[in-house]
gemmi code that builds the backbone of each chain (N, CA, C; Angstrom):
import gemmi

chains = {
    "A": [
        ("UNK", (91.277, 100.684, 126.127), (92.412, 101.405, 125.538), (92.523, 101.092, 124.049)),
        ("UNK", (92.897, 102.750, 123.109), (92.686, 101.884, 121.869), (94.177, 101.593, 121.410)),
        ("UNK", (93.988, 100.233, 120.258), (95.345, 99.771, 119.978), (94.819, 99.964, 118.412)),
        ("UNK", (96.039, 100.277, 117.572), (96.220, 100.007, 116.164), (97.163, 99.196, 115.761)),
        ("UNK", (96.680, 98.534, 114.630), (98.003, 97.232, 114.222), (98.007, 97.472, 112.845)),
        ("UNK", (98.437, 97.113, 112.344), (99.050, 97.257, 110.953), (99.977, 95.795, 110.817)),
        ("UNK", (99.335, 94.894, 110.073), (99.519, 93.927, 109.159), (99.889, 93.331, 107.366)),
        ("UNK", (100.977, 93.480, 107.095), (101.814, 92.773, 107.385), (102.996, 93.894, 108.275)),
        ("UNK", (104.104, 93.391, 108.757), (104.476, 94.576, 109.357), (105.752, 94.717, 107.586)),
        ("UNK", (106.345, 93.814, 106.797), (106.905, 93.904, 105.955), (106.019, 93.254, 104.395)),
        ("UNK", (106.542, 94.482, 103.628), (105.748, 93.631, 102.261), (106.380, 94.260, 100.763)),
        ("UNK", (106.777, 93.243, 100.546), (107.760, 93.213, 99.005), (107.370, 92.831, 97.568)),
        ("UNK", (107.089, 93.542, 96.854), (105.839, 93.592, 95.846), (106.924, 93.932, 94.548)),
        ("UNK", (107.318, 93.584, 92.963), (107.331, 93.719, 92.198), (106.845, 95.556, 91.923)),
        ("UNK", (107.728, 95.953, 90.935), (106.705, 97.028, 90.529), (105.857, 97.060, 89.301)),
        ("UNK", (104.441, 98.016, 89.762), (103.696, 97.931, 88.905), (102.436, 97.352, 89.780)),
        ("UNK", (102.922, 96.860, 90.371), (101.816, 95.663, 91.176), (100.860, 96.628, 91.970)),
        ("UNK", (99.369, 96.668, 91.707), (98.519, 97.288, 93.103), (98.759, 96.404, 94.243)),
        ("UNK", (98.348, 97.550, 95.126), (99.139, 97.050, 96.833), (98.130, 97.358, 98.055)),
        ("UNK", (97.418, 97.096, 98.782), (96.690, 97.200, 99.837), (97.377, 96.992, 101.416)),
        ("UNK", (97.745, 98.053, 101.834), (98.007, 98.066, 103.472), (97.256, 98.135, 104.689)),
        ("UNK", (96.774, 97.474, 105.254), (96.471, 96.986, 106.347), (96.096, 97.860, 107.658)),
        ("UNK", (95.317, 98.358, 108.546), (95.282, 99.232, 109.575), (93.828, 98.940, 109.890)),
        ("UNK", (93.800, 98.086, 111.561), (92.937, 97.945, 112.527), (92.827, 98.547, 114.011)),
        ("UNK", (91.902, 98.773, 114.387), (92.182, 99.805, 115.494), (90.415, 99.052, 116.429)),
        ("UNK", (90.812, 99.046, 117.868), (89.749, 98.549, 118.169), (88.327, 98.839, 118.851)),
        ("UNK", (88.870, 100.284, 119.151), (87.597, 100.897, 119.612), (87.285, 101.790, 118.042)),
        ("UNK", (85.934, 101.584, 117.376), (85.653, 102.069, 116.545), (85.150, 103.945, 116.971)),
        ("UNK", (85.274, 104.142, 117.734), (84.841, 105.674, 118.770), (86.022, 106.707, 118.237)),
        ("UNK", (86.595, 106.765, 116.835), (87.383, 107.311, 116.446), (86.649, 108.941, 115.858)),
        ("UNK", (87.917, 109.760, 115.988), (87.518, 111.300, 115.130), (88.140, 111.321, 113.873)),
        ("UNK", (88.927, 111.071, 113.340), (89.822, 110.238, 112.465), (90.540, 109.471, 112.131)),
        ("UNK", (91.234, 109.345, 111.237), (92.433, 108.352, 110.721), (93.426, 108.697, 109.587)),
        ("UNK", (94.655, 108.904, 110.126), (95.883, 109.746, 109.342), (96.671, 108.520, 108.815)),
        ("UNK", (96.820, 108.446, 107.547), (98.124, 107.455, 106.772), (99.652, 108.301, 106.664)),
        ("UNK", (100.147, 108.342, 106.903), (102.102, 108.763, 106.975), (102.660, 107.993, 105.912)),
        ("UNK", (103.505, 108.635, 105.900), (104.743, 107.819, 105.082), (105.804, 108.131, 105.595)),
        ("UNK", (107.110, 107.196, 106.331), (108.236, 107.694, 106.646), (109.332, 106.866, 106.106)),
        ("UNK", (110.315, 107.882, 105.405), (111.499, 107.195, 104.582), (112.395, 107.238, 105.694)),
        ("UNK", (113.483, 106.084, 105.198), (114.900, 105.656, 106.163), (114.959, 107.280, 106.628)),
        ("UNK", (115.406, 107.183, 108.090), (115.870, 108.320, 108.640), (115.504, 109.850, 108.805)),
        ("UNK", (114.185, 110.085, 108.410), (113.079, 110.858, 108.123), (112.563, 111.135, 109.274)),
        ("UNK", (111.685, 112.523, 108.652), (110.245, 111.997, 109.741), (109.036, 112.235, 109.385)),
        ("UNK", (108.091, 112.219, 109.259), (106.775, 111.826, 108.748), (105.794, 113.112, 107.836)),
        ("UNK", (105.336, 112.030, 106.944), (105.029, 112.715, 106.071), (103.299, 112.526, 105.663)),
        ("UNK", (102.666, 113.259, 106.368), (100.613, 112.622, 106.015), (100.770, 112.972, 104.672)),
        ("UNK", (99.762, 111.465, 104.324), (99.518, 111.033, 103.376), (97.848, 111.821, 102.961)),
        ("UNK", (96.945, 111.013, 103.594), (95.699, 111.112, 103.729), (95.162, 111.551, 104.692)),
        ("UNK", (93.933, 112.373, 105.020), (93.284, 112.283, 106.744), (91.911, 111.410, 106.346)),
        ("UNK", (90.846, 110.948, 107.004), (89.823, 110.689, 106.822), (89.040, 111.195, 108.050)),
        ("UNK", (88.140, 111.545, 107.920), (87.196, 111.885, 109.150), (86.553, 111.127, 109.400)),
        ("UNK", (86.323, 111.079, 110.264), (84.867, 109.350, 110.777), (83.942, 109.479, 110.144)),
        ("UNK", (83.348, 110.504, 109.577), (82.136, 110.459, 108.870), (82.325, 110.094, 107.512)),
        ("UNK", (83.634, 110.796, 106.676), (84.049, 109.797, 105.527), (84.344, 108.591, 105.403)),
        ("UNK", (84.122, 107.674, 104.088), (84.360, 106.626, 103.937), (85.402, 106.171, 103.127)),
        ("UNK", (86.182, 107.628, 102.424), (87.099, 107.424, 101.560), (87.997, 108.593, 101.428)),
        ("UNK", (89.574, 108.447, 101.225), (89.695, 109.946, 100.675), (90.534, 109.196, 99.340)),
        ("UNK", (91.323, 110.390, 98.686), (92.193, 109.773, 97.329), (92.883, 110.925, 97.246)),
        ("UNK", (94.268, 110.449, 96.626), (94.939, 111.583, 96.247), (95.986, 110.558, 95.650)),
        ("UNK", (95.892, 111.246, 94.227), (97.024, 110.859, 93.385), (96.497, 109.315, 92.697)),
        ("UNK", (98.020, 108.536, 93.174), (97.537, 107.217, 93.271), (96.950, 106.269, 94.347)),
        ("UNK", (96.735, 106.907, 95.006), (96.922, 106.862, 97.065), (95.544, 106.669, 96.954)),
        ("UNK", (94.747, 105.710, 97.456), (93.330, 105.632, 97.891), (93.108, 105.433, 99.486)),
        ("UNK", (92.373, 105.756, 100.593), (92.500, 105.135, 101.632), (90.937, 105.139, 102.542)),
        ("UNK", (90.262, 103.874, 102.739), (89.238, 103.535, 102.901), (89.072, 103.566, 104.462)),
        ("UNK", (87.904, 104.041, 105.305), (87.869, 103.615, 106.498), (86.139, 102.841, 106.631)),
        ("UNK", (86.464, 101.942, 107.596), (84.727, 101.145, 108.129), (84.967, 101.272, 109.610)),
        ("UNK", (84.822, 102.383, 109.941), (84.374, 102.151, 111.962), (83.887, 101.195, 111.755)),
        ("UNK", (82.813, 100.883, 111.706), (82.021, 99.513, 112.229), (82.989, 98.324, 112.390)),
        ("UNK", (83.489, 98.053, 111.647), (84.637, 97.053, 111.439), (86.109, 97.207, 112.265)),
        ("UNK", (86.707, 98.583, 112.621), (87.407, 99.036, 112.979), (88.667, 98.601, 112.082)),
        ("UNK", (88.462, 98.752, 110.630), (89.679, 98.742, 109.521), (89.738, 99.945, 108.744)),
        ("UNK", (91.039, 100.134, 108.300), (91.081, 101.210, 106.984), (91.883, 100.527, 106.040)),
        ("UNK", (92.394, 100.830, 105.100), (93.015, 100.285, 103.700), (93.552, 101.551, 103.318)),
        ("UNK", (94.911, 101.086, 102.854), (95.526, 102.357, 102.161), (95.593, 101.214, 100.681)),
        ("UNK", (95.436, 102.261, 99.621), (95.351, 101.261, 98.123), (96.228, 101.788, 97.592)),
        ("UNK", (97.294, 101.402, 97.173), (98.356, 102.107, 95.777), (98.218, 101.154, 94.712)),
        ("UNK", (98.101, 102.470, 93.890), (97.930, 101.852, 92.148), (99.165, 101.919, 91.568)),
        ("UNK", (99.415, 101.111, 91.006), (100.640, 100.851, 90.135), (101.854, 101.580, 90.754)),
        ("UNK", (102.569, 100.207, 92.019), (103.561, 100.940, 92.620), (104.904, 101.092, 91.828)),
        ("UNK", (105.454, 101.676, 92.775), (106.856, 102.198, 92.312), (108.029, 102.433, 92.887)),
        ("UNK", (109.277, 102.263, 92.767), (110.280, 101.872, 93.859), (110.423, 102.973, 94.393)),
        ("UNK", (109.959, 104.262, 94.265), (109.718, 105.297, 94.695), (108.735, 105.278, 95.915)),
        ("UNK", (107.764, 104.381, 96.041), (106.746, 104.136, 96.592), (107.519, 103.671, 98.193)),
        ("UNK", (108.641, 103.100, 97.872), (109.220, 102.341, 99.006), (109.612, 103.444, 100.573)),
        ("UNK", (108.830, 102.841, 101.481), (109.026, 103.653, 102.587), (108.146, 102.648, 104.091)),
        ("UNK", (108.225, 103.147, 104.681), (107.247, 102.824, 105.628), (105.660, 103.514, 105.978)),
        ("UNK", (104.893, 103.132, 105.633), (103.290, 103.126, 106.132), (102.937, 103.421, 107.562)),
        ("UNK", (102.892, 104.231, 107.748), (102.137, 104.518, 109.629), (100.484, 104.982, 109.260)),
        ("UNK", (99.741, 104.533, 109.722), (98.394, 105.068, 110.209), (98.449, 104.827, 111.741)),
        ("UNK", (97.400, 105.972, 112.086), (97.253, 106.459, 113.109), (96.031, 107.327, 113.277)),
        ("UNK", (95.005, 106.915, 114.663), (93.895, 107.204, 114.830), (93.832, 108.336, 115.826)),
        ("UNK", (92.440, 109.090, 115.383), (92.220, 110.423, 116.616), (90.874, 109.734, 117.814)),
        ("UNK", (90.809, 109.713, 118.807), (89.711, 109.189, 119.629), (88.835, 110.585, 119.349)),
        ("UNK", (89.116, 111.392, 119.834), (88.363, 112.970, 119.902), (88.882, 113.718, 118.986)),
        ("UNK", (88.536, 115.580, 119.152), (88.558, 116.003, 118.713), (89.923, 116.757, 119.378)),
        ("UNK", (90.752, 115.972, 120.538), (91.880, 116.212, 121.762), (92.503, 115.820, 120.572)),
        ("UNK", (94.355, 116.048, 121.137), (95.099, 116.271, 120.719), (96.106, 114.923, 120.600)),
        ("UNK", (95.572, 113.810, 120.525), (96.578, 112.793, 120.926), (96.248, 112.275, 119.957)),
        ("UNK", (97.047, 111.597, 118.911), (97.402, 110.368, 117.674), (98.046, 109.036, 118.387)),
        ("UNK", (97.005, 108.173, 118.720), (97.748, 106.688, 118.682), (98.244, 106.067, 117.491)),
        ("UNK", (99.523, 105.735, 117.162), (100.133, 105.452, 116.281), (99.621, 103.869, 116.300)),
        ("UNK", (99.858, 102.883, 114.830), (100.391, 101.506, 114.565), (101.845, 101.440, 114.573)),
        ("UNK", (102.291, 100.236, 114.105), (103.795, 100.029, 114.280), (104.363, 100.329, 113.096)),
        ("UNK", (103.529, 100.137, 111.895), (103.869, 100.773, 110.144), (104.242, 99.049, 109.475)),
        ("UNK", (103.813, 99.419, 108.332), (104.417, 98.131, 107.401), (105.034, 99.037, 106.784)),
        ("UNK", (106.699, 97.661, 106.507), (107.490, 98.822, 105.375), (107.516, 98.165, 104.275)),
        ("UNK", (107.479, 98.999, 103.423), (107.242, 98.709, 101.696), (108.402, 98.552, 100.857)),
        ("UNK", (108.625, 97.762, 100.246), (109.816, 97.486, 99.552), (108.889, 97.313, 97.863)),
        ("UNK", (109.137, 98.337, 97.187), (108.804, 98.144, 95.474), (110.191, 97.824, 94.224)),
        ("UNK", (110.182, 96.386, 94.067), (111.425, 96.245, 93.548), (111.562, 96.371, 91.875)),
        ("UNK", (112.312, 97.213, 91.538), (112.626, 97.616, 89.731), (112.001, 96.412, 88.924)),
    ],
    "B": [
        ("UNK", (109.689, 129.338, 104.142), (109.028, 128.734, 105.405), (109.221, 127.439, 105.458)),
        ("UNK", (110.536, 127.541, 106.608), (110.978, 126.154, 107.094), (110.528, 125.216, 107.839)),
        ("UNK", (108.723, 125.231, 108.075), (108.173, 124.260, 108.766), (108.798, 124.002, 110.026)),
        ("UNK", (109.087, 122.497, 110.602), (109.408, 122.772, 111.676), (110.858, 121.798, 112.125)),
        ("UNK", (111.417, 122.771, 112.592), (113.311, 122.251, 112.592), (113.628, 121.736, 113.679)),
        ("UNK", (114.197, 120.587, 113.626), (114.654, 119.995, 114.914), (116.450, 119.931, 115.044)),
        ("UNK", (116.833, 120.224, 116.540), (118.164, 119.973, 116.719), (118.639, 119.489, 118.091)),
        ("UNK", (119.772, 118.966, 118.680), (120.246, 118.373, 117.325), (119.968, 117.526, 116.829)),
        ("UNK", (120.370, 116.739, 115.509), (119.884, 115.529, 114.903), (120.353, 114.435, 115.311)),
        ("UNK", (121.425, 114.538, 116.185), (122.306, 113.328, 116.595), (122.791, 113.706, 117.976)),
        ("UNK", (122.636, 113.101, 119.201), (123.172, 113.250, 120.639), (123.457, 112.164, 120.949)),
        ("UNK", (124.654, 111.885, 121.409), (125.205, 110.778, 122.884), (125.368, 111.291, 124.244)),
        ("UNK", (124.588, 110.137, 125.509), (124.707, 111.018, 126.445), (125.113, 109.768, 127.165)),
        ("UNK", (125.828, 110.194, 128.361), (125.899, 109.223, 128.961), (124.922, 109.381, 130.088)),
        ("UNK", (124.774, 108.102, 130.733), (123.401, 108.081, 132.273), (123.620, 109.059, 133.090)),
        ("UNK", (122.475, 109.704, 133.467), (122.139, 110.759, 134.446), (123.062, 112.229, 133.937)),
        ("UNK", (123.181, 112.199, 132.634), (123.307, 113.950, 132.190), (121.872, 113.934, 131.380)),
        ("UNK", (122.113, 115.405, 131.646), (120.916, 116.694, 131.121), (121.085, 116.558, 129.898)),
        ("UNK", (120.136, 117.149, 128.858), (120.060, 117.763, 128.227), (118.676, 118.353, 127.475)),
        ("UNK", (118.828, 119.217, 126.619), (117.368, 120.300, 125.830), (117.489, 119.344, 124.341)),
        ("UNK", (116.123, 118.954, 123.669), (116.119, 118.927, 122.288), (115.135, 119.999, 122.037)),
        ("UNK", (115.577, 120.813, 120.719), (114.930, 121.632, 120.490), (114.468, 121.705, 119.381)),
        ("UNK", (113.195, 122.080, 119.485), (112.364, 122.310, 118.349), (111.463, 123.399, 118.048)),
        ("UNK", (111.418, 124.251, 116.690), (111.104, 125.272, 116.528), (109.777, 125.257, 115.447)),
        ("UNK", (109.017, 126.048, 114.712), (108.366, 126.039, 113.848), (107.858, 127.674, 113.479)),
        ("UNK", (107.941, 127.860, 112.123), (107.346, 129.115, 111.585), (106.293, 129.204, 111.376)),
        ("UNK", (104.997, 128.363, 111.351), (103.713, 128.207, 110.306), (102.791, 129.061, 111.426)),
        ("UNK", (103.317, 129.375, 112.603), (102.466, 129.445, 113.856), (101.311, 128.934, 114.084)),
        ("UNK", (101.346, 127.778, 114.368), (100.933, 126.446, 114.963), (100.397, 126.643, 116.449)),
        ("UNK", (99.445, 126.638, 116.578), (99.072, 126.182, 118.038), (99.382, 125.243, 118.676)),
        ("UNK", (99.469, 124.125, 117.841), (99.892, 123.041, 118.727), (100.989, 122.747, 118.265)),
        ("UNK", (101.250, 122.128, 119.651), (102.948, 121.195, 119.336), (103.153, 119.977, 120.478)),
        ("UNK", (104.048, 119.152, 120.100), (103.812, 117.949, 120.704), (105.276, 116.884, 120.533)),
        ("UNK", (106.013, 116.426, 121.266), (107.052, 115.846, 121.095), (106.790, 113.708, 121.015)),
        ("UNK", (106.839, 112.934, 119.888), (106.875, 112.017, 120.026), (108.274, 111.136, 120.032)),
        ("UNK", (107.550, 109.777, 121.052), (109.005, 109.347, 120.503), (109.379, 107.822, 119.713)),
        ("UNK", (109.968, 107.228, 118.929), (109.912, 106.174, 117.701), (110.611, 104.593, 118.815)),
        ("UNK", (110.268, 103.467, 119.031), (111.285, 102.855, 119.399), (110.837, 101.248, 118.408)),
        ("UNK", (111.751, 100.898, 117.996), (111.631, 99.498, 116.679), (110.627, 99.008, 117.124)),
        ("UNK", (109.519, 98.762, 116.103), (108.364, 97.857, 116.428), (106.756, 98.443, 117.697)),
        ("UNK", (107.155, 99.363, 117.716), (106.317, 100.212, 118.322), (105.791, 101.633, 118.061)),
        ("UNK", (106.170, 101.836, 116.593), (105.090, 103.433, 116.272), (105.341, 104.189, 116.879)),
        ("UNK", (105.177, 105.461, 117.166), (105.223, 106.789, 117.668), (103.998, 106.712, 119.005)),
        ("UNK", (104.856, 107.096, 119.858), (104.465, 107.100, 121.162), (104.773, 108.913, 121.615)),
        ("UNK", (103.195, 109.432, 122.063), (103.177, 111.043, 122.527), (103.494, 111.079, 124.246)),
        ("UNK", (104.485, 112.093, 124.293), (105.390, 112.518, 125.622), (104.812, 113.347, 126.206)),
        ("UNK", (104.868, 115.024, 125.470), (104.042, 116.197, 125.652), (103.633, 116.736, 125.041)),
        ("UNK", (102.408, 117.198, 125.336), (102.301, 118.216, 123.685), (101.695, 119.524, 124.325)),
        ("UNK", (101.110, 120.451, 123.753), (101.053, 122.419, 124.030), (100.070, 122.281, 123.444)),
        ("UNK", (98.928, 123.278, 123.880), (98.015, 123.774, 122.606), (97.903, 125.302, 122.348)),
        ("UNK", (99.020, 125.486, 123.118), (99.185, 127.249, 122.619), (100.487, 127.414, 123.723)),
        ("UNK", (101.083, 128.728, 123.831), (101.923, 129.482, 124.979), (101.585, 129.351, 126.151)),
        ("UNK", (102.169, 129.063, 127.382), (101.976, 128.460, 128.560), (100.757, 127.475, 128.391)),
        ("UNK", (100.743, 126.277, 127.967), (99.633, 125.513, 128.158), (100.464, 124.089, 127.622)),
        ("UNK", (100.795, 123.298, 128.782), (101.274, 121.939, 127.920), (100.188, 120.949, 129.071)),
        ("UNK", (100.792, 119.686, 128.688), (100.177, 118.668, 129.005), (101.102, 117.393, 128.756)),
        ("UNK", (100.605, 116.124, 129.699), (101.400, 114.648, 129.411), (100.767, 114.229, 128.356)),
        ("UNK", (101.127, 113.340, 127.578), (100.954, 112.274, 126.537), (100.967, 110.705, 127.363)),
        ("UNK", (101.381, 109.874, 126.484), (101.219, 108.569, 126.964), (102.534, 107.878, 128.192)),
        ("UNK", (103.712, 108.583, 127.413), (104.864, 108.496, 128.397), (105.921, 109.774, 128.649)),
        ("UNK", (105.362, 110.519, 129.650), (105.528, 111.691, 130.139), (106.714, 111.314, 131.136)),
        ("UNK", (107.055, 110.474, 131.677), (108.024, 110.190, 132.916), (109.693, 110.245, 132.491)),
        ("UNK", (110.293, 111.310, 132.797), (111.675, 111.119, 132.529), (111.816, 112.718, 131.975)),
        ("UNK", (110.678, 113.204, 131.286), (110.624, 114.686, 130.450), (110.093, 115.719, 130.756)),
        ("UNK", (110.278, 116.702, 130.836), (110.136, 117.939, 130.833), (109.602, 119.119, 129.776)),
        ("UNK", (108.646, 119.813, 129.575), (108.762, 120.738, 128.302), (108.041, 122.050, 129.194)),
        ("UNK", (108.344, 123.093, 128.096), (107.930, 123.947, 128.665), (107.574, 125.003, 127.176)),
        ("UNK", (106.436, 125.750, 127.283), (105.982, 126.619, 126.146), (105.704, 128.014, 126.325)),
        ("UNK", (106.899, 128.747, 126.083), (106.890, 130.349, 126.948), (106.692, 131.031, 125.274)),
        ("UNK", (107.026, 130.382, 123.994), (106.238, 131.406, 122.723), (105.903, 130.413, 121.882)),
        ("UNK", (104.774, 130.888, 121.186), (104.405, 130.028, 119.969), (104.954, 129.247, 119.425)),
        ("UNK", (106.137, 129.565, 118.981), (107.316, 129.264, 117.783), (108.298, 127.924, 118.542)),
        ("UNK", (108.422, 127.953, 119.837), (109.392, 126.966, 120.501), (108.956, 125.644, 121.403)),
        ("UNK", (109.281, 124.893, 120.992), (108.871, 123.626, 122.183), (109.764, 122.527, 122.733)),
        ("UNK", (110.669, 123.164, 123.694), (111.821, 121.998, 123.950), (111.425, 121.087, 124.486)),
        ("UNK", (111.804, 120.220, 124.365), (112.109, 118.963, 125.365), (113.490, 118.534, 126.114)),
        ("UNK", (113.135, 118.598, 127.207), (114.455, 118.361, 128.093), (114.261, 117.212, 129.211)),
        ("UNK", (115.629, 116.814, 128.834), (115.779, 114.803, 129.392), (116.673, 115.137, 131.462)),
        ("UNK", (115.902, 115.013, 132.036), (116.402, 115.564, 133.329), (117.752, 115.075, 133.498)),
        ("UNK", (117.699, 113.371, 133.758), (118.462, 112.494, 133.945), (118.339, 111.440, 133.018)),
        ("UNK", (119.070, 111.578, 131.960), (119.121, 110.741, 131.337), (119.190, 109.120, 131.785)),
        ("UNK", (118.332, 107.654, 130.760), (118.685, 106.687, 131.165), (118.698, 106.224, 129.913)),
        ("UNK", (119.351, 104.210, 129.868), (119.470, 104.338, 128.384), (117.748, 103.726, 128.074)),
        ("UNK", (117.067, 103.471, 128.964), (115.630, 103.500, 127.945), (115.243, 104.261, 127.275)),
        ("UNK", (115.811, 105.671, 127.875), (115.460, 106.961, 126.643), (116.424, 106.977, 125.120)),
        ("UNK", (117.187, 106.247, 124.885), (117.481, 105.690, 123.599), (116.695, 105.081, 122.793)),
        ("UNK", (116.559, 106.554, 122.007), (115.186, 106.910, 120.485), (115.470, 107.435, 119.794)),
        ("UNK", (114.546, 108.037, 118.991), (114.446, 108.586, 117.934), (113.098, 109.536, 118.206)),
        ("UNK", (113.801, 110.911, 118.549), (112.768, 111.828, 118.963), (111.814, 112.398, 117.499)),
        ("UNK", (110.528, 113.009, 117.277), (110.088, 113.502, 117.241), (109.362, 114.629, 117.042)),
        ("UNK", (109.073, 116.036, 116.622), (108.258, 116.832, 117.142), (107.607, 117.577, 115.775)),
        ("UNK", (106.243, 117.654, 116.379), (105.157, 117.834, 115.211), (104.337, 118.798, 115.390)),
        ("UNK", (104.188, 119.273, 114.768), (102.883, 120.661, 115.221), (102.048, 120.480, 114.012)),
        ("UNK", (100.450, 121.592, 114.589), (99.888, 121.906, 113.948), (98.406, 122.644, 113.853)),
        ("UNK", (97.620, 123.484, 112.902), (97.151, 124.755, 112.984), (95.987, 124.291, 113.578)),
        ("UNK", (95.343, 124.460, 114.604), (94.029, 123.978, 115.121), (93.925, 122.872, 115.959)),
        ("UNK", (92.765, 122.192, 115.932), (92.038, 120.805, 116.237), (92.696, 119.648, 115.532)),
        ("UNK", (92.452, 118.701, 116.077), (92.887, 117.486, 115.748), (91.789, 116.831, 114.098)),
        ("UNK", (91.164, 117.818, 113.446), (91.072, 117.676, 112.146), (91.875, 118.500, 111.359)),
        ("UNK", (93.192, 118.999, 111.563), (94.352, 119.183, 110.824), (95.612, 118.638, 110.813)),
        ("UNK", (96.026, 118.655, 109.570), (97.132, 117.200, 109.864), (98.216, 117.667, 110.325)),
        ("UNK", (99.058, 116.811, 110.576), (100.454, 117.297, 111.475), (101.428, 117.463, 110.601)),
        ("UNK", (102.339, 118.062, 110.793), (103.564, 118.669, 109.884), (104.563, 117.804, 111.076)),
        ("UNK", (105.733, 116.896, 110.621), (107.092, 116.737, 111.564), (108.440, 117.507, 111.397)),
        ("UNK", (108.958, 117.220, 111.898), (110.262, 117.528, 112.048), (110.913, 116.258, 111.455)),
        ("UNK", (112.377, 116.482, 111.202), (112.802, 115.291, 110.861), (113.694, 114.552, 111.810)),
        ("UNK", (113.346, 114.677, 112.844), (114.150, 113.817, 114.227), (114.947, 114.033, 114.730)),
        ("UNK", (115.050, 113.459, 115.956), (116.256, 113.964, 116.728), (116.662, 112.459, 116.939)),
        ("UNK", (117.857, 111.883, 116.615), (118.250, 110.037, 117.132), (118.961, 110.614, 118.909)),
        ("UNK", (118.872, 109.887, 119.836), (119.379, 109.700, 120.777), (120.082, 108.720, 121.589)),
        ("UNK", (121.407, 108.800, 121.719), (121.864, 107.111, 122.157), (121.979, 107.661, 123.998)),
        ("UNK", (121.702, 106.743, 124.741), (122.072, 107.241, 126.165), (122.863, 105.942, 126.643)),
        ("UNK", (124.122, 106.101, 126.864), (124.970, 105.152, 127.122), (125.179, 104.693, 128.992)),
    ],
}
model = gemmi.Model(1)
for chain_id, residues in chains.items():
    chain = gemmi.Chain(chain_id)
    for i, (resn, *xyz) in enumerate(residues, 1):
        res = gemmi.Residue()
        res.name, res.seqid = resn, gemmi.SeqId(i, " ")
        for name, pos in zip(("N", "CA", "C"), xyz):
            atom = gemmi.Atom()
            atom.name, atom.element = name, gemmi.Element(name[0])
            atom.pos, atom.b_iso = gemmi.Position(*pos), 0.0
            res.add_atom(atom)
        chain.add_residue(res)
    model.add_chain(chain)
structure = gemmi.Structure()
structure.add_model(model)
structure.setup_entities()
């Protein structure tokens, strides 16, 4: 069964500061991998997709890396911003079926 | 194009009443799919559609109901309410295969007393 985790589950960073978020998943037998963003009381907002065959996508300041082999991805923000502040969900595709196993999200706190 | 609208945004129920959450979308979406949020556990899938009459279970299907009679609609309905079903609903669609990303709704909170 696959599980995703997301480590740290909280992380409080200065702004300005680059920032790396966390997302492991353990069967590497993935079709993709979706990064979210969800603010207080919201509901979700994709960030990135990656396909298993990519190794990277980018948008903006937003970088987000995947290694099946390893069964990790990395979301990278460049020079955050208290704007930046929200919660992080990634979430993996097994197939090309219809089901997203979610992580639990780290939430981001970027302080003035 | 209002993507996809959820209502209501706020319900109290007490144990063992009914009720429909409803959710709609304009983009005409093939798929649709109701998740649900509980602290420290990520989004967990209930049911989801991949077109008009065609649904299916997700991971925790027990307690719910849906049903998909047009494109555009995908309720979810709580038979008998209990308070484990106290969440934060859910519902997401989107155009194709699972290499297109999902569009949400912005939730439905649920207290079941």
């Amino acid at each position: 069964k696959q599980e995703v985790t997301q480590i740290p589950a909280a992380l409080s960073v200065p702004e300005g500061e680059n920032l790396v978020l966390n997302c492991s998943f353990t069967d590497s037998a993935i079709y993709n991998l979706q990064w979210f963003r969800q603010d207080p009381g919201k509901g979700l907002t994709s960030l990135l997709l990656i396909q298993s065959s990519q190794r990277e996508q980018t948008s903006g300041r937003l970088n987000a890396s995947l290694d099946k082999s390893s069964g990790r991805s990395t979301l990278y923000i460049a020079a955050s911003q208290p704007g930046d502040s929200a919660t992080y969900l990634c979430a993996v595709l097994m197939d090309s079926s219809y089901k997203l196993i979610f992580g639990s999200g780290t939430r981001l706190l970027v302080r003035p | 194009n209002a993507g996809v609208t959820q209502t209501p945004k706020f319900q109290v129920l007490k144990t063992g009443q009914s009720m429909t959450l409803q959710c709609a979308q304009d983009m005409n979406h093939e798929y649709m799919s109701w998740y649900r949020q509980d602290p420290g556990m990520g989004l967990r899938l209930i049911h989801y559609s991949v077109g008009a009459g065609i649904t299916d279970q997700g991971e925790v299907p027990n307690g719910y109901n849906v049903s998909r009679s047009t494109t555009e609609d995908f309720p979810l309905r709580l038979l008998s309410a209990a308070p484990s079903q106290t969440s934060v609903y859910f519902c997401a669609s989107r155009v194709g295969d699972g290499a297109n990303v999902l569009t949400f709704g912005a939730g439905s909170r649920l207290t079941v007393l």
